[in-house]
N, C-alpha and C positions, 0 to 999 in steps of 0.2 A: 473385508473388514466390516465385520457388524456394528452398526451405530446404535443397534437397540442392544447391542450386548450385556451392556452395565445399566440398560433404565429397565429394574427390573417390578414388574405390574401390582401395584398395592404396596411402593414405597416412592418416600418423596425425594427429590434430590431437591440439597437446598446448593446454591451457587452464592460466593461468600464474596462481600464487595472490594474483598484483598486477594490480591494475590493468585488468582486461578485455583480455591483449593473448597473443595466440598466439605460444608458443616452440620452440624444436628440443628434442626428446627427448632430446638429450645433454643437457640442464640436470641438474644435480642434485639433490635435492631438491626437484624440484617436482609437486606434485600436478597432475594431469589426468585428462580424462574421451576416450573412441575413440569416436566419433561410427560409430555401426555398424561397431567392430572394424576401422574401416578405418586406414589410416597417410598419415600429410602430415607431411613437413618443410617446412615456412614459409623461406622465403631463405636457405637455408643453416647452415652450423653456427652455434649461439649466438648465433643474430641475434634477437630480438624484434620483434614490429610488432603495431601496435595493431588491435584490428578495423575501425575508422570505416579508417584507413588502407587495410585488407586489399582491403574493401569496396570502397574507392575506386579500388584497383587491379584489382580484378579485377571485377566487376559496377558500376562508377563509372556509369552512364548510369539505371542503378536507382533510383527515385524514395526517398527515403528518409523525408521529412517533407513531412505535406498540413496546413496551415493553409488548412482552410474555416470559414469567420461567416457569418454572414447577414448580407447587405447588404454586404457586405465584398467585394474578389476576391479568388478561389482562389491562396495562394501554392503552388505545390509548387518543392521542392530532390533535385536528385541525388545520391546518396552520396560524386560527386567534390566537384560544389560544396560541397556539408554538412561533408564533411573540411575543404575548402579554407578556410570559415567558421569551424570549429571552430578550425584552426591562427593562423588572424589573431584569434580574441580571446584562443588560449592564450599566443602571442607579444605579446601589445600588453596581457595581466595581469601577465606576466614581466618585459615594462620597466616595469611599473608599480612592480617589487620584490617580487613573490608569488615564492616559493621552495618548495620542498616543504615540505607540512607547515602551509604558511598557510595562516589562516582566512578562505576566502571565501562569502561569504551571496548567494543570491540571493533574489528578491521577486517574481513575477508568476505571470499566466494561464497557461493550458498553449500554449504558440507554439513556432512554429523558432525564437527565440531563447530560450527556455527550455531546449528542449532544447541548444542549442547553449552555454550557459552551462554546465550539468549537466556533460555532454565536457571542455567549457575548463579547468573544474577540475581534472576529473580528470586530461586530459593533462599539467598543469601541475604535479601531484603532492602537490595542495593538499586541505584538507580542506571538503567542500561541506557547507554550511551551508542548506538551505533556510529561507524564512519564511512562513507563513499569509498570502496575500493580504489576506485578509480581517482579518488585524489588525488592533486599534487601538493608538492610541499608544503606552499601555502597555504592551501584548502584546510590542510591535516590541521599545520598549527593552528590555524583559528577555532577549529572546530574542538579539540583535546585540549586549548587553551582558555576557552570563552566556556566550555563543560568542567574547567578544572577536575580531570579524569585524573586518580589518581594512579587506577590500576589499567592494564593496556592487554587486550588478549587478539592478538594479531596472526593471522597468515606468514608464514616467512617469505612468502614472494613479495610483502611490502613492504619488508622489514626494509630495505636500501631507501625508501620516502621517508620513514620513520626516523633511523640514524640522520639520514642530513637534518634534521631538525631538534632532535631529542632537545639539544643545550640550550633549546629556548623553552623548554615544557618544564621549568621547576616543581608543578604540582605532582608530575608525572612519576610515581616512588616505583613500582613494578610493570614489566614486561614478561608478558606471559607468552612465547609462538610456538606454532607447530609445524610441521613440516624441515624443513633442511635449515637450521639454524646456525651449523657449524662455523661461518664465516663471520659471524656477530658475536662482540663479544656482553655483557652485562645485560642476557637475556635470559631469561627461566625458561628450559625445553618445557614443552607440553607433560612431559613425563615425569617429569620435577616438579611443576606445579600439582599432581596430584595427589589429593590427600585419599582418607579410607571412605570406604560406600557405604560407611553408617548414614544412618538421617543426620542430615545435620541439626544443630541444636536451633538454627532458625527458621526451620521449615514451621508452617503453621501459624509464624510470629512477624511474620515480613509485611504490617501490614504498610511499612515504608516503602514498598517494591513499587519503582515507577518506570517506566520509559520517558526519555528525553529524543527525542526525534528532529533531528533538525528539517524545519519546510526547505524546500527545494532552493528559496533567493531567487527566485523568478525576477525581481524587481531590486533587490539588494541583497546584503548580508543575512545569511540564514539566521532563524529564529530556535530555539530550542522548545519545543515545547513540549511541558512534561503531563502526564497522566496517570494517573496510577492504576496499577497493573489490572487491578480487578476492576477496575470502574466499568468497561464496555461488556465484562462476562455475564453480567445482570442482564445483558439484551441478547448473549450469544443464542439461547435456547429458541425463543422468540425467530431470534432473526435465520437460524439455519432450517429450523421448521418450514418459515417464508419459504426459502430457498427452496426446498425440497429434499436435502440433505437426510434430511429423517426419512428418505422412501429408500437409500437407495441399499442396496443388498452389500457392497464392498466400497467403502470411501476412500478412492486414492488420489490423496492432492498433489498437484504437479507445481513446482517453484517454476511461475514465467516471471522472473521478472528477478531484483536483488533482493533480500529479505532487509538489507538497510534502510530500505523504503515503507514506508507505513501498509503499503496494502496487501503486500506479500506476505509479509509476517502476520499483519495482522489475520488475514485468511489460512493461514499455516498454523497459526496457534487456537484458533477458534477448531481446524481440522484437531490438529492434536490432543485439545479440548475432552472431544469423543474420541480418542482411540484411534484417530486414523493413521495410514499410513503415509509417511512424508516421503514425494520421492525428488532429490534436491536432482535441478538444471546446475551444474558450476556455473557455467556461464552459458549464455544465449545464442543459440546455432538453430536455426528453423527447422532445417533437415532432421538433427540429432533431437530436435522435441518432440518435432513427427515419431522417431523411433522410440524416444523411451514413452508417449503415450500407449505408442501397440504394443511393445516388449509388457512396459508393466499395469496394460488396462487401466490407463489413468482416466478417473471417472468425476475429476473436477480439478478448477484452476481457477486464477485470478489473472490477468492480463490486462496492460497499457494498449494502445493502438497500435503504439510500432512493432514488436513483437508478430502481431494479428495480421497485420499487413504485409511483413515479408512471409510469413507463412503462404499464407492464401495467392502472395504473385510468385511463389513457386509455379513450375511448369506441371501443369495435367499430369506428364509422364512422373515427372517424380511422386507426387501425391499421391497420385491411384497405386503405389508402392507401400501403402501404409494403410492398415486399419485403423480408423478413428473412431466405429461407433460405437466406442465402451465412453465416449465424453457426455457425460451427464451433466454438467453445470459449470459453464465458460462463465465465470465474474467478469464481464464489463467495467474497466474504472480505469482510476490515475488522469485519466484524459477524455477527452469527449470520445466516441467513436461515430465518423460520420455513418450517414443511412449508407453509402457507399460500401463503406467496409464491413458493417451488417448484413448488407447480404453477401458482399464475398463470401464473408462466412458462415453462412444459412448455407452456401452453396456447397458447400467442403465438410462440413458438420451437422449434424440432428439439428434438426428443426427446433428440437424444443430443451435444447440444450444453452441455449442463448438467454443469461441473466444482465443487467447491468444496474449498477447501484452509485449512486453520486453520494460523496462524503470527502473527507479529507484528514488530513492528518490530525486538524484540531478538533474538526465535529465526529469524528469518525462515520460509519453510517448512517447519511441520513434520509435518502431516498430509496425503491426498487422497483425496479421495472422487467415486467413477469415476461417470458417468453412469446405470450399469445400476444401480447402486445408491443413486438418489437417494430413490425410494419404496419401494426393499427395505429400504435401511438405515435408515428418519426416526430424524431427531436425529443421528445418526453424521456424525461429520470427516473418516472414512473411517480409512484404514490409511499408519502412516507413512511420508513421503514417502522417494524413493530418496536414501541416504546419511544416515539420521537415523535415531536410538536414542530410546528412549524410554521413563523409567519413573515409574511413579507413588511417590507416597511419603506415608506416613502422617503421624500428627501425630507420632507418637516417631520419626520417622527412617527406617524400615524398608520396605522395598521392598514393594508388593503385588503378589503374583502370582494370587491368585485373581480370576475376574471377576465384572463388575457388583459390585466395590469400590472406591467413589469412592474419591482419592488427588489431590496436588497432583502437576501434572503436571511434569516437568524432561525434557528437551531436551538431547542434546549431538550437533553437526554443525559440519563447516568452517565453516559461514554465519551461526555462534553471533555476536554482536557481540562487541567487544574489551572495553568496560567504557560508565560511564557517566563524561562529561566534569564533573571538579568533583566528580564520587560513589562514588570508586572503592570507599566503604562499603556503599553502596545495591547496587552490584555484586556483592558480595563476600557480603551479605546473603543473596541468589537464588541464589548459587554452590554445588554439593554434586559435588565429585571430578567436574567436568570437566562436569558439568550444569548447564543454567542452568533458572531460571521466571519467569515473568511471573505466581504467583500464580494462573493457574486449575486449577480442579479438575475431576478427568476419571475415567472410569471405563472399562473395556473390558470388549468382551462375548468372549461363547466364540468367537468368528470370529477374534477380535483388533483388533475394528475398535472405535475411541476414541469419545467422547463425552464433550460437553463439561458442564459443570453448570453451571458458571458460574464468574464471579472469588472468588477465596477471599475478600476482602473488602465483597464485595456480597450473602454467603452472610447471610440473617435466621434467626436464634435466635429465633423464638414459641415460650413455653411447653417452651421445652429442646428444641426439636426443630428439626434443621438442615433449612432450607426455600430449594431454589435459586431464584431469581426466574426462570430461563428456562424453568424448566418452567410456570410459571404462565402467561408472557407467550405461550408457544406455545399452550396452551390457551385463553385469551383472544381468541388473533387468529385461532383459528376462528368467530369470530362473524361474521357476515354485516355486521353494524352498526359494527366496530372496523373503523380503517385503520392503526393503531398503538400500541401498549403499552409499557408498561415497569410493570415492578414493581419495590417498594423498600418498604426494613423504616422505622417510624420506632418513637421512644418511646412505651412504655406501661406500664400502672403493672401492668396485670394479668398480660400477657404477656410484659414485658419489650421485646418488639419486636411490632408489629402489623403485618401484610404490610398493603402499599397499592399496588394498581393505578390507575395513570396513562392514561388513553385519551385517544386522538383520532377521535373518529367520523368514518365515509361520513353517516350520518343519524341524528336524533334517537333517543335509547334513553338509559333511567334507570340508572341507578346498581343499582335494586334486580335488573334484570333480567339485567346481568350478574351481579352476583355470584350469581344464582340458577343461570346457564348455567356457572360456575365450581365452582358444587357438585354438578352433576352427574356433573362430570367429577375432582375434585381432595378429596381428603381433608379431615378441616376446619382442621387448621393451616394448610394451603397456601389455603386460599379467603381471597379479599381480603377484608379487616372493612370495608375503604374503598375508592371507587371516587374520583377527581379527576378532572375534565373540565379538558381543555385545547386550544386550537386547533392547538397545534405544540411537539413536544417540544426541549427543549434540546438539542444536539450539538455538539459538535467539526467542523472542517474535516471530518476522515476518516470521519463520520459516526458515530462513537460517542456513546452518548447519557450526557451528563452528571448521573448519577445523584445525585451532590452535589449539584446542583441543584435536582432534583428534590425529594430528602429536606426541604430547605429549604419548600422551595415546600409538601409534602403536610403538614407541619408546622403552616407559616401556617396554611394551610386548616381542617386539623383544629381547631385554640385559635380561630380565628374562626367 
């Protein structure tokens, strides 16, 4: 897939701050990015068109989405077909009565109809609502209940979570599934819901099209936070250029990870952006990722740490069964990755295929850290991404400019979210003169390059001294005998907070023998007074590890 296909030399692309869709430069007031300084007028004066559109017209024969399973057949779609798909469910949600600005939820695996749902919305100029597959009943209603979704476009493998709860979703007027529906009743087949693959009449006008994304609840009740759709496209030229996206000959993105979660999509729609090819994981199988990279030369990805780490503690024999070296650009995010698992994967993978970028849901990108610099810089998030400010802030308020002086970090860039849906307190809260945070703390060195400590609220006070849990946990998982950690403060009478290391071993090892290999390396506030043995640590979809949890859990342990 050529990425220079459509930037074509002596015209400008202008990137419109709604909606994913390319405008003429007579617009006024609209931000955009010159894809190599060059110029393109799109159809004329003040016309707009969508990319899936552009695509379809101009590279339409282009493969766009590969649903591979095992044991399944290969679907692949063209960008014309994919358009034409996308325009029959944005039309056939429109007579449903979706208007801009409606709330529509979707519910399944990563598939051409996921993605094709994601589009529909957006064309439609409605606000997308993803759900945690992996829901349970309660999860669902809060989430379709606190988003007042009114329209529902789901998997039929979860339509059975869905029914047990329907009678408490009043706001909830249509069901849209696909797959085997026959055993439900008051559901629209996927085939029923579709309308004709005209343009719909809100393509171009959608500039209501937002994402609502629920944060993870690491600490409570998920937050909805919404953005609008085109807000973060104004940096995508910028930010894929960074990357290197622009060198490479064929762009094939691989879904690691759910596309319900902010980073996968998000890097699946900036790929889609250019033209590239999307090749959907259903679901996550290490073995089966290895295969569809070699099957389809997948030459970029976005990845959590879990994922990355069962790949890489595969065995030799299997691995060296797989060609990897068509991976051009591994996205690092969702999670920290320790220097541990960095080079696992340096070891298995190009050298200089190894990106990682710290952002989140509400800031979206806000740092990146370049390959040359993944064992120069350990620990470092790299240097702020193109089109974002960045500064840290003390406990009284006041800006740090010296380095290697931790600071809560705040963020201001187009790609900032709008607010939080239902919390515009919670918003307003993280707010400081056009800055936003998510609460972590960060320090920078004399280069300029960031680093993370950790969530301000995951920070443990032993004995009056602020103690990050990542730096512990990266010391920990140099152990040869750990495949996973997490650290976390709980009550103590002595020290106020007592740090507690949570492990998951490769092989048997005491309690006493890490915290001995912890003291070699770590201060004695920062050494764990406790070690807890667990087979598998709690997480989130996005793979963030539910440290509430944990706290609970190291708690139990300790009074028993």
């Amino acid at each position: 897939i050529f990425l220079k296909s459509f930037i074509r030399k002596d015209h400008e692309v202008q990137i419109s701050g709604s909606s994913g869709l390319f405008v003429n430069p007579a617009r006024e007031n609209e931000m955009f990015f010159n894809f190599h300084e060059s110029k393109l007028t799109v159809y004329g004066s003040n016309v707009t068109i969508d990319h899936l559109t552009y695509h379809a017209e101009t590279v339409g024969d282009r493969i766009a989405v590969i649903d591979d399973r095992p044991n399944s057949d290969v679907r692949k779609i063209d960008y014309s077909s994919f358009n034409d798909l996308v325009n029959q469910l944005t039309n056939g949600i429109l007579e449903l009565g979706a208007a801009p600005g409606s709330h529509i939820a979707w519910w399944g695996n990563n598939s051409i109809e996921t993605l094709t749902a994601m589009h529909a919305i957006r064309k439609s100029g409605g606000v997308s609502v993803p759900i945690p597959y992996r829901s349970t009943p309660e999860e669902a209603k809060y989430l379709l209940s606190h988003a007042d979704a009114h329209i529902l476009i789901i998997e039929a493998t979860y339509l059975p979570v869905l029914v047990s709860i329907r009678n408490e979703l009043p706001a909830l007027q249509h069901v849209i599934s696909y797959g085997d529906t026959s055993a439900h009743s008051g559901i629209l087949s996927w085939e029923e819901a579709l309308g004709n693959a005209q343009t719909p009449v809100s393509e171009g006008k959608a500039d209501s099209a937002l994402t609502m994304i629920y944060t993870s609840g690491t600490t409570g009740k998920p937050k909805g936070a919404m953005r609008r759709v085109g807000g973060e496209i104004n940096q995508y030229g910028a930010l894929l250029e960074f990357i290197g996206w622009d060198k490479m000959e064929e762009l094939i993105f691989l879904t690691t990870g759910p596309l319900y979660h902010s980073g996968p999509s998000g890097f699946a729609r900036r790929a889609q952006l250019v033209g590239a090819t999307i090749v959907c994981q259903y679901t996550f199988d290490p073995k089966d990722w290895l295969r569809l990279v070699e099957t389809h030369r997948v030459s970029a990805t976005f990845s959590a740490p879990t994922p990355i780490r069962r790949i890489t503690a595969l065995s030799k024999e299997i691995k060296d069964k797989y060609d990897v070296s068509s991976m051009q650009s591994m996205i690092a995010n969702a999670a920290p990755w320790t220097m541990a698992l960095k080079r696992a994967y340096l070891r298995d993978f190009p050298s200089d295929s190894l990106w990682e970028v710290y952002g989140s849901t509400e800031l979206s990108v806000c740092t990146v850290l370049a390959p040359e610099d993944q064992l120069r810089k350990p620990g470092s998030c790299g240097l702020p991404s193109p089109g974002v400010e960045i500064q840290l802030i003390d406990d009284e308020g006041r800006i740090i400019d010296q380095p290697d002086t931790p600071g809560e970090l705040y963020a201001r860039s187009v790609a900032l979210f709008d607010t939080y849906y239902k919390a515009e307190d919670k918003y307003l809260e993280d707010h400081l003169d056009g800055f936003q945070t998510v609460g972590d703390i960060a320090y920078k060195d004399q280069d300029g390059y960031f680093y993370i400590c950790d969530r301000k609220k995951d920070m443990i006070i032993t004995g009056g001294v602020n103690v990050y849990p990542a730096e512990i946990e990266n010391v920990l998982d140099e152990h040869p005998l750990v495949h996973e950690v997490a650290v976390v403060g709980v009550e103590d009478e002595e020290w106020g907070e007592a740090v507690s290391a949570v492990v998951v071993l490769n092989e048997e090892c005491s309690a006493e023998e890490l915290i001995e290999f912890a003291r070699l390396h770590l201060s004695g506030p920062k050494t764990p007074k406790s070690i807890v043995f667990m087979d598998e640590l709690p997480k989130t979809g996005s793979g963030k590890v539910l440290k509430r949890e944990l706290r609970n859990h190291v708690a139990l342990q300790i009074k028993s």
